[in-house]
N, C-alpha and C positions, 0 to 999 in steps of 0.2 A: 177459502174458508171451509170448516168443517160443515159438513150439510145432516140435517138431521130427517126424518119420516119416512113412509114405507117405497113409497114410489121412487122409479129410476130415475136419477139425475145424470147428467154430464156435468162432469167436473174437471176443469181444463183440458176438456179431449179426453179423460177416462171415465167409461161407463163405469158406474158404481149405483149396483142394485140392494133391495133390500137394506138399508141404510140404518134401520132399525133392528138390529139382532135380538133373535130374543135373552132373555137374563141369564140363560147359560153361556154365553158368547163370550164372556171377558177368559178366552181360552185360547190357547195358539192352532186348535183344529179349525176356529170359524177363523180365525184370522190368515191361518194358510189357504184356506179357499179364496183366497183373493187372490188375482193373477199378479195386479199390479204390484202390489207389498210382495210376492215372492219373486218377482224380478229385480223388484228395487235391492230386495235381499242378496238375491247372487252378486249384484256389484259390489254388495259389502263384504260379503263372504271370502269373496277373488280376492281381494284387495286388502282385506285384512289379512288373509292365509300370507300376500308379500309382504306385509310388514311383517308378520314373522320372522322369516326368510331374510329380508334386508335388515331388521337389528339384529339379531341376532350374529351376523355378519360383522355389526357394529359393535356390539358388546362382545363377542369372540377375538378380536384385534383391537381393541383397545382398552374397553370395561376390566377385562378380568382376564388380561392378558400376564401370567405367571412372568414376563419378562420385566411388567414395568410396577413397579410400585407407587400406587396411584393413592394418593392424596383425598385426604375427606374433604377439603376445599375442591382439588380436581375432580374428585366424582362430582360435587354440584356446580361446578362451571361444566362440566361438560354437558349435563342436561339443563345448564342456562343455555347454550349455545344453541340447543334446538329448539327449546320452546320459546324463549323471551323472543324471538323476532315477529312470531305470528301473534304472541301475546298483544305486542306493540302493535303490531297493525292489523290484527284480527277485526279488532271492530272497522275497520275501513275495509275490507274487504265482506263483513257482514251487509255492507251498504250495497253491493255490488249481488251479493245473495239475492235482495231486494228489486234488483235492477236488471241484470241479465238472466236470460234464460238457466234455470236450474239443470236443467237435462243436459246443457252444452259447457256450464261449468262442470261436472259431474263428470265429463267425457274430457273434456278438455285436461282437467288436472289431473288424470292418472297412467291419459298419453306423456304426459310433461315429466312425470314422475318415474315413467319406464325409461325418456329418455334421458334420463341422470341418472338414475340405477345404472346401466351399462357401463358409462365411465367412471363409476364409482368403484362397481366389479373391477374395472381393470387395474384401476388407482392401487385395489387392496390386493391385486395377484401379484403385480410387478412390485411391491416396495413395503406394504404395509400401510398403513392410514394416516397419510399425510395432511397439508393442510388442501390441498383439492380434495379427497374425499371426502373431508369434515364438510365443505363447503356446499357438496354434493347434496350427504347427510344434511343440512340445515336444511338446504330449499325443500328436501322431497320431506321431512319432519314440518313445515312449514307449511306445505300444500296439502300433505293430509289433513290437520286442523282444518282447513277451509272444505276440504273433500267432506268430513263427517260433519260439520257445521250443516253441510250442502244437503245432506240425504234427511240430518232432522228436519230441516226447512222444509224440506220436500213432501214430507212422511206424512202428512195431513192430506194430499193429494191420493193417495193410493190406499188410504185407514181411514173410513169414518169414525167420528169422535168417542163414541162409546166404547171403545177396542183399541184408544190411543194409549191407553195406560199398559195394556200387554202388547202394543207393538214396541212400545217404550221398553217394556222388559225383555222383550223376544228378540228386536234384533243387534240392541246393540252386546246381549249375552251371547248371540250365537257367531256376534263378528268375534267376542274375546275366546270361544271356540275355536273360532280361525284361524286367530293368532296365536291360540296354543298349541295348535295343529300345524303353524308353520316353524314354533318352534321344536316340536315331536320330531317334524320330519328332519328339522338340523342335526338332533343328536343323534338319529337315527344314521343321517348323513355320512356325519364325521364320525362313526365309528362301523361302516363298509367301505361306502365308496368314496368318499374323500380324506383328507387328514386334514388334521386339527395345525392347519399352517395359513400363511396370506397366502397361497393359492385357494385350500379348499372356501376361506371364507370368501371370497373374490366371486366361485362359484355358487353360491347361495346368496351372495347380492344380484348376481345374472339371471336367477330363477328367479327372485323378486321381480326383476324387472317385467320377464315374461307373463308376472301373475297380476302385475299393476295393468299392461297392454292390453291383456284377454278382460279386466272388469270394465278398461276403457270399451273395448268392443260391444261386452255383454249392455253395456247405458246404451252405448249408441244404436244398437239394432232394438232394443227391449221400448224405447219410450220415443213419443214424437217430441215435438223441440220443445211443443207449449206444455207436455202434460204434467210434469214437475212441477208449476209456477214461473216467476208469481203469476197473480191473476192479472190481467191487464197487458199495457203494450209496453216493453223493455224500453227503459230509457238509452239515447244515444245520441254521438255527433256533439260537437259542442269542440269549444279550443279546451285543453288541457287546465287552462287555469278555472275557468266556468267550469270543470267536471268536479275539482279540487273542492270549490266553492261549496257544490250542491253534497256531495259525501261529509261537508263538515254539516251543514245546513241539516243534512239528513241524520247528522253522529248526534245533535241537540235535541231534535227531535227524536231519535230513537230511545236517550236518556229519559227525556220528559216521559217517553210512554210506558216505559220501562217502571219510571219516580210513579206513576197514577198508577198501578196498579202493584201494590202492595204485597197480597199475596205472595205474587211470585219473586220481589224484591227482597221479599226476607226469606223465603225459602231458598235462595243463588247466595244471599248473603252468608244462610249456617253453610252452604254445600260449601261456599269459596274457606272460610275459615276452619272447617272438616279436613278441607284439603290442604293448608296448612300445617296442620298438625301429623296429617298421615303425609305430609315431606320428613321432617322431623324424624319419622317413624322407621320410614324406605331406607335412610341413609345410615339409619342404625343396625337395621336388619342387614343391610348389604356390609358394614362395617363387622357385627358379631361372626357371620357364615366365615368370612373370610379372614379373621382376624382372632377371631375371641373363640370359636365352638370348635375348627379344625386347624391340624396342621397343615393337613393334604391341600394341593389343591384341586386334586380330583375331588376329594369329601365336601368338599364345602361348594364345587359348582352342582354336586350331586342334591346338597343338603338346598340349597336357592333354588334348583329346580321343582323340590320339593314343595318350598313355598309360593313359586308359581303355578303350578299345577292346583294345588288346595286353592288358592287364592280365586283361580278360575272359578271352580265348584261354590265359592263363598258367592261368585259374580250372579252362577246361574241359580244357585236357592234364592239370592234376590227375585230374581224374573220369574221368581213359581210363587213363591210369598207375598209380593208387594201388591200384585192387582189384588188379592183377596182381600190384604189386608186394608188396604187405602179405602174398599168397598165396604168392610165392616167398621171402621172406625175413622175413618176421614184421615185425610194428606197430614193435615196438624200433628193428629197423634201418632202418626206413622215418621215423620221427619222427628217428634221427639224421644221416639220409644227407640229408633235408629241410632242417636246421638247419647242416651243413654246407658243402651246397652254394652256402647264401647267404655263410655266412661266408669262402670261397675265392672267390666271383666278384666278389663287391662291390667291394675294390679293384681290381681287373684293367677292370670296368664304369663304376664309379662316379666312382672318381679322375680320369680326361682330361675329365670334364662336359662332356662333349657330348650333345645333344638323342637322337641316335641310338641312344647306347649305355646311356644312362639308359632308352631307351623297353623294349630288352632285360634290362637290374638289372631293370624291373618286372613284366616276365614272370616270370621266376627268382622273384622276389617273393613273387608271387601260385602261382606253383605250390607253392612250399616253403608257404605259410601254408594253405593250401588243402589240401594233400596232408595236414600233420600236425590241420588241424580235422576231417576225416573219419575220420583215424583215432580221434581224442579222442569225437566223437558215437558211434562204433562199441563204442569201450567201454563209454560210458554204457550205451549200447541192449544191450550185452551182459552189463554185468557189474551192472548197478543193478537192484535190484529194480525192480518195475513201479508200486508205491506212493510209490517216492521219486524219478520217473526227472523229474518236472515241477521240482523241488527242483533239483535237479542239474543240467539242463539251465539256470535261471535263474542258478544260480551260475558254471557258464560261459560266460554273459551279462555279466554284472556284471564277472566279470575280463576278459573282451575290452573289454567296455568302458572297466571305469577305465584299465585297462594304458595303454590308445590315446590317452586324453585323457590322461593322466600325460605317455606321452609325446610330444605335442604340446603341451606346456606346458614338457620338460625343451629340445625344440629351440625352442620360445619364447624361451627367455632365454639361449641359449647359441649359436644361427644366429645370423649376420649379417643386414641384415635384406634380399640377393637369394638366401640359403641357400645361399651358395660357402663350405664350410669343408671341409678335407682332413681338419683333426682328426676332424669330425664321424665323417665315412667310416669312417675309421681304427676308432676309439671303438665305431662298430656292428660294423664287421665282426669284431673281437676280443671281442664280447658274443656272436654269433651263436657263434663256434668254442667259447667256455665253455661257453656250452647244450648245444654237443655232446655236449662231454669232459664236464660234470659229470651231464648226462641216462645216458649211458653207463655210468661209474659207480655212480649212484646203484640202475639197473637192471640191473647185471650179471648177476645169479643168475635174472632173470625171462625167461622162455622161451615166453609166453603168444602163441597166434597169433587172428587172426580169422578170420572165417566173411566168404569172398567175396563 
């Protein structure tokens, strides 16, 4: 549990002093002087830098591979195929966040993760991306979800509370750092020392592998068993069907606690339906680059890098705006001034489709989704107990997830197939202004603020 006052506590095995910052503190200088949050950091950092590295790998041999012409239904099966399994059993593995030691799931899934990168590299040198490498791809797309599920559950053990809201900001913008940095270093790659073939990508699934090994190391030497959480003694032992029993027993009860506390139920609720909308969005943009703004397809992986890149910086103006902002006007008006301002710029952005003004829609994008997921983790961290905070956190896994493939499946069948539709536009932007007005509403009387 978050600990508040001046004097030094232990908090499961980690010293944590001055516990009260003073009011300048909602800043990543007081938040870096904590040892514990900058070790917890480097295993996100490692390990985000390999997913770089291993999609990238993925989306090079199969995504946007100029041999195959891929389908606006197969681009959203193919990113069903990674998320919906962890969607589906996300919250039963939340229960296990709950239950086993944080620090040894932490460690454990990103050994697990190297050792399916390896035969995944080789899958993609020797043939190209089969259905073993797909398979690969699932589990280690599968395990990460529970891996970042794992570090927010965590995250309250190494940040006191006043500073949850910019560790909220800080690290999961400087993991998407990572992972632009693991995709820098591909193009960087494939235009020296590798080529743009299933060998070179095969090799940038093998560095993956090396970069998931080295974050397992950095968890395991960085933290002792207990000091991640949870609090208490791990549950264990029991026949398989009693285990089964107690994870659904705990899946009801994590709902219920989830249903009692409001707040944060309708703030997961706009985030899950945000992200809806922003599937819709992905699979348009990934539809226009390639289809509708270039012939090339050099131009158009140049023009998508484009908007990953911006997309990033949209991530980290989140992480420099959102603690001030949540401090000067409260969570409320920050989740609705978020949802808002996508639903006012969208047409004004979106409509003329041009490369330019689209790469801006995805700044705007990415700051509003970004802005209102730190507030939503800030609740969990603040208002969830500390026994059901693994629960919760996989539950708001599971709705980012389904939301997204949902909707890239609802622009599957309703895009055109270069994603030039106005309706489309239209359609989101007047879904984005109801989130506002019905978020609004439905929160009127709640005055709740967070801790910077």
């Amino acid at each position: 549990m978050p600990v508040r006052g001046t004097r030094t506590r232990t908090l499961t095995g980690v010293s944590v002093e001055s516990l009260a910052p003073p009011a300048s503190s909602g800043n990543v200088r007081h938040l870096l002087r904590r040892g514990g949050f900058r070790r917890l950091l480097a295993v996100r950092l490692t390990s985000q830098f390999g997913d770089g590295l291993f999609q990238a790998a993925l989306a090079g041999s199969v995504l946007f591979n100029p041999a195959q012409q891929t389908s606006p239904v197969k681009i959203a099966t193919g990113f069903a195929v990674l998320l919906i399994p962890f969607s589906i059993l996300g919250p039963f593995a939340g229960v296990f966040l709950d239950r086993w030691k944080r620090r040894n799931i932490i460690y454990v899934a990103n050994l697990v993760r190297a050792a399916l990168a390896l035969p995944a590299a080789f899958l993609v040198a020797a043939g190209g991306a089969g259905l073993g490498f797909f398979a690969c791809a699932l589990v280690i797309a599968a395990i990460n979800r529970f891996f970042l599920s794992g570090l927010a559950a965590a995250q309250p053990h190494v940040v006191p509370e006043p500073l949850l809201v910019t560790a909220n900001a800080t690290a999961p913008t400087m993991g998407t750092v990572a992972y632009s940095a693991g995709l820098g270093v591909t193009v960087l790659a494939l235009h020296t020392v590798l080529r743009t073939d299933n060998a070179g990508y095969g090799w940038l699934a093998a560095v993956g592998a090396v970069a998931y090994a080295t974050s397992a190391l950095i968890a395991r030497a960085s933290f002792q068993t207990d000091d991640l959480g949870p609090d208490g003694e791990a549950s264990g032992g029991g026949t398989v069907a009693a285990e089964i029993a107690v994870i659904a027993r705990g899946m009801v009860d994590g709902a219920k606690h989830l249903v009692a506390r409001r707040q944060v139920a309708t703030a997961m609720g706009v985030q899950a339906l945000c992200r809806l909308l922003y599937g819709v969005l992905t699979l348009a943009t990934l539809l226009l680059y390639s289809r509708y703004f270039y012939s090339s397809y050099d131009d158009a992986l140049t023009g998508l890098g484009q908007v990953v890149v911006v997309g990033s910086f949209g991530v980290i103006a989140a992480a420099f705006v959102t603690p001030i902002a949540t401090r000067r006007i409260g969570s409320r008006a920050w989740i609705i001034a978020m949802t808002l301002l996508v639903g006012v710029a969208l047409p004004a952005l979106a409509l003329p489709f041009k490369p330019f003004l689209l790469v801006i829609t995805t700044f705007l994008l990415n700051v509003s989704s970004q802005g209102i997921k730190i507030v939503v983790d800030t609740n969990v961290q603040t208002y969830c107990d500390e026994n059901f905070r693994g629960r919760v956190f996989s539950v708001e896994d599971t709705l980012f997830n389904m939301l997204f493939v949902i909707g890239l499946f609802i622009g599957a069948v309703t895009l055109p197939d270069n994603g030039h539709s106005t309706a489309t536009i239209a359609s989101i932007s007047a879904g984005y202004l109801l989130l506002a007005a019905g978020y609004a509403v439905v929160t009127r009387k709640s005055s709740e603020s967070l801790p910077g």
